[in-house]
MIMAR-447222 format. One record per residue: x, y, z of N, C-alpha, C in turn. Coordinates in steps of 0.2 Angstrom, whole numbers, plus 5000, padded with zeros to 4 digits. Layout:
XYZXYZXYZ
...
//
This chain:
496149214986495649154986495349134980
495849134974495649124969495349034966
495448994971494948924971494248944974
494248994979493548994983493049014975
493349074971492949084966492849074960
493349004959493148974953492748934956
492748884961492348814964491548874964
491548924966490848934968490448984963
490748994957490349034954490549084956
490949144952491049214952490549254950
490049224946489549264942489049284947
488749244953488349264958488549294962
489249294963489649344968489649404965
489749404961489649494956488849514955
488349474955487749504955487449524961
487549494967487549494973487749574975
488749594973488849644973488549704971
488549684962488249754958487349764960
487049724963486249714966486449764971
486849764975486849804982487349884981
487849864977488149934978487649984971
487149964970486549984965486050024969
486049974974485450004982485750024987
486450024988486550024993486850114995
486850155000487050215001487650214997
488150274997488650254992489250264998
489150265006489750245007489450175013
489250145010489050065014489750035010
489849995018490349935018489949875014
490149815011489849755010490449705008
490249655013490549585013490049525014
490349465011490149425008490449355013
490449325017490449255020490249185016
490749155016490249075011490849015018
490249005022490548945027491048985031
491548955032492148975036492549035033
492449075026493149105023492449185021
492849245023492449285017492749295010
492449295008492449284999492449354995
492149384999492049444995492249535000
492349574999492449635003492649675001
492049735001492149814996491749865003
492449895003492449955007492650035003
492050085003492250125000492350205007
491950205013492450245018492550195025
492150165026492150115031492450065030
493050045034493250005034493449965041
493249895042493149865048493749815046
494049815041494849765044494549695038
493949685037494149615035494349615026
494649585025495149565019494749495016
494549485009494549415005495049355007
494549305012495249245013495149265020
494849285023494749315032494349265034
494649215039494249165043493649215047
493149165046492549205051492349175057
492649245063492649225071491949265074
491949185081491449195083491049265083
491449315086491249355089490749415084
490649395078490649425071489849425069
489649445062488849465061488749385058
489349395053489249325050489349245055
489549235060489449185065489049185067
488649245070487849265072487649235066
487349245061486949215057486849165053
487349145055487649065054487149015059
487349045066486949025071486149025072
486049085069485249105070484849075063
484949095059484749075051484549145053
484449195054484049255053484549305052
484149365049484449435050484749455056
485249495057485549505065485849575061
485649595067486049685068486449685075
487049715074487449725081487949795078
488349815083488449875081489349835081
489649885076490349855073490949885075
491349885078492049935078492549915073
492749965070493249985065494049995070
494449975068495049955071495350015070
495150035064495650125058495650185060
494650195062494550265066494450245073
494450185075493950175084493550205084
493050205077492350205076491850165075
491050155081490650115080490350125073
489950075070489450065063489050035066
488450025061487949995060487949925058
487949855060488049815053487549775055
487149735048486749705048486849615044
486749605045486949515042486249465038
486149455032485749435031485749345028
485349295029485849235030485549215020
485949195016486149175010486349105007
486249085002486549015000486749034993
487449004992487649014986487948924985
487748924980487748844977487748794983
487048814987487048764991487648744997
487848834997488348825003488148885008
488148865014487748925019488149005018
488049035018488349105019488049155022
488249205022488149285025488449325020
487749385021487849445018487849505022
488549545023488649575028488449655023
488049715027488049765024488349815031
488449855029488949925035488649965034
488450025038488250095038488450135045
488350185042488750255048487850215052
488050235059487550225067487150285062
486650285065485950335065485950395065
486250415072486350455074487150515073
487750455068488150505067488250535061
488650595063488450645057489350645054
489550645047489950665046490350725050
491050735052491250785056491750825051
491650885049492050925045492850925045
493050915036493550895034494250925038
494750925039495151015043495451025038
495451095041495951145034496351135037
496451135044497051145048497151145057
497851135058497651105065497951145069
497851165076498251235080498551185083
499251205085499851185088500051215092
500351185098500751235104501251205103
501751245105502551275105502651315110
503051275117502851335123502351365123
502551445125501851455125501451525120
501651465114501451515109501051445103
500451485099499751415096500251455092
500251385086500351415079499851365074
499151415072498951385064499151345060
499151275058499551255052499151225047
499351245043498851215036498851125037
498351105037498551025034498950985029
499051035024499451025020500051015020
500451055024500951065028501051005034
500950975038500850935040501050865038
501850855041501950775037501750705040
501750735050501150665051501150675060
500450645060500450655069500750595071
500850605078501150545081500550555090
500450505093500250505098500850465104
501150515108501650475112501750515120
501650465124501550485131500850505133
500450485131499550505132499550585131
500050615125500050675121499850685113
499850705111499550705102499850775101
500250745096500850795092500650805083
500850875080501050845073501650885070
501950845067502650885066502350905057
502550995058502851005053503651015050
503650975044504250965045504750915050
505250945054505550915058505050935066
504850985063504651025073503651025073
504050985081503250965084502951005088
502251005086501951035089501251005094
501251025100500850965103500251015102
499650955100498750965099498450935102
497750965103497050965107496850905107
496850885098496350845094496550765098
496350705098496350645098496550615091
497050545090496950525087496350515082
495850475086495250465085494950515081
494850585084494750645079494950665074
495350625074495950655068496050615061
495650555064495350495059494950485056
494550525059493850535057493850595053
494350665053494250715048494850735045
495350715047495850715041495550695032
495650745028495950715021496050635018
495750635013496050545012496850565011
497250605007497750595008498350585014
497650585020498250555025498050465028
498350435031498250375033498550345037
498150305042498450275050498950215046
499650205049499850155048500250125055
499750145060500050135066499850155072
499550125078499050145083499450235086
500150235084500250305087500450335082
500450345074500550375068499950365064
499950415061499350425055499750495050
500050475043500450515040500250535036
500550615033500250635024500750605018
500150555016500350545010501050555006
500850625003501050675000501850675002
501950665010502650685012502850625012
502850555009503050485011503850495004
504350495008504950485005505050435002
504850365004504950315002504850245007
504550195007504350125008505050055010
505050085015505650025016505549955019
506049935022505949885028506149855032
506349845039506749855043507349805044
507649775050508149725049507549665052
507049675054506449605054506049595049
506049645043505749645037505049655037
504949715043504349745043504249785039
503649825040503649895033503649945038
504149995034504450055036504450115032
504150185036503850215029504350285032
504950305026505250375027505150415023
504950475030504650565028505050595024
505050655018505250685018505550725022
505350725029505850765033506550715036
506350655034506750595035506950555041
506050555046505950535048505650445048
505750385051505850335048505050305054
504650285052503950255057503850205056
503850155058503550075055502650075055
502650015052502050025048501849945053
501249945058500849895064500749845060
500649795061500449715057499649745055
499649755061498649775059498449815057
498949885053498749925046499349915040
499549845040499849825034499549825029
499049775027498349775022498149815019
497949865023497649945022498049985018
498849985023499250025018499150005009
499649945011499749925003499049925000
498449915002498049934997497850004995
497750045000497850125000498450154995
499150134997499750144991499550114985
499350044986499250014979499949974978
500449924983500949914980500849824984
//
């Protein structure tokens, strides 16, 4: 959206930012709506999906605020963990164009839940301890939750959703039934519909959901 920010002044876009990520906790989300487009979007653990150049729909803080001219709080879902946030929307003008200023924060009430060292597996009927590290990616298949080290899977207690919230950053969902380590990514492909396809070292092949494409690539950085 490289017009939205020549036309409107990039210098108040950056003061706005460096003003809040100055005040603001250091794991708040902040975006920035101007009319129809968001312009701006810095996420450092919460992320709710919106992307620079993201039409702004109804259902949204900044469409509330558009509507009210006021401050509006509602509660947010994140598409990555299936976790709710806090977000609030304050109404803004930049060169005399209506806007919103969205800020994100963890609910009140929730507590960060401890990182895992590691995750118990069943195999028959024996648990086997596995380091996270060890661990090349879960899969959720049959309303069961698995992780294979290696090639061999072991069926887990934990939920996706649990395993979002405390896994490591070097793992990452790229797909409502896979969330992989990093670390084990063999290589970045693409299939015969020219979707993204990510193979494990143990050479395993996953596709990679239109609705954590974004993410990935910014997460890898490619």
């Amino acid at each position: 959206m490289e017009s939205i920010y020549s036309n409107l002044g990039n210098d108040v876009i950056v003061q706005y930012a460096s003003l809040l990520n100055d005040w603001m906790p250091h794991d708040a989300t902040i975006a920035i709506a101007l009319e129809s487009d968001y312009i701006y979007y810095d996420h450092k653990i919460i992320d709710i999906g919106i992307r620079d150049g993201h039409k702004v729909v109804e259902s949204s803080i900044a469409h509330a605020v558009y509507e009210s001219a006021r401050k509006i709080e509602k509660v947010i879902h994140s598409p990555f963990n299936d976790t709710d946030y806090r977000g609030i929307g304050y109404p803004i003008t930049i060169q005399d164009k209506k806007g919103a200023l969205i800020v994100i924060l963890p609910t009140m009430n929730s507590v960060s839940p401890k990182t895992l060292q590691f995750v118990t597996g069943r195999n028959e009927d024996e648990w086997q301890p596995i380091p996270i590290e060890e661990v090349s990616f879960f899969e959720s298949l049959n309303k069961k939750n698995w992780c294979y080290q290696q090639q061999q899977p072991y069926q887990i207690s934990l939920t996706m959703k649990d395993l979002a919230c405390r896994l490591p950053e070097n793992f990452i969902r790229i797909h409502r039934s896979y969330i992989i380590n990093i670390r084990n990514i063999s290589k970045i492909t693409r299939d015969f519909a020219s979707n993204l396809c990510i193979i494990m070292k143990c050479g395993q092949q996953l596709p990679v959901s239109q609705s954590y494409v974004a993410n990935v690539r910014k997460t890898l950085e490619f």
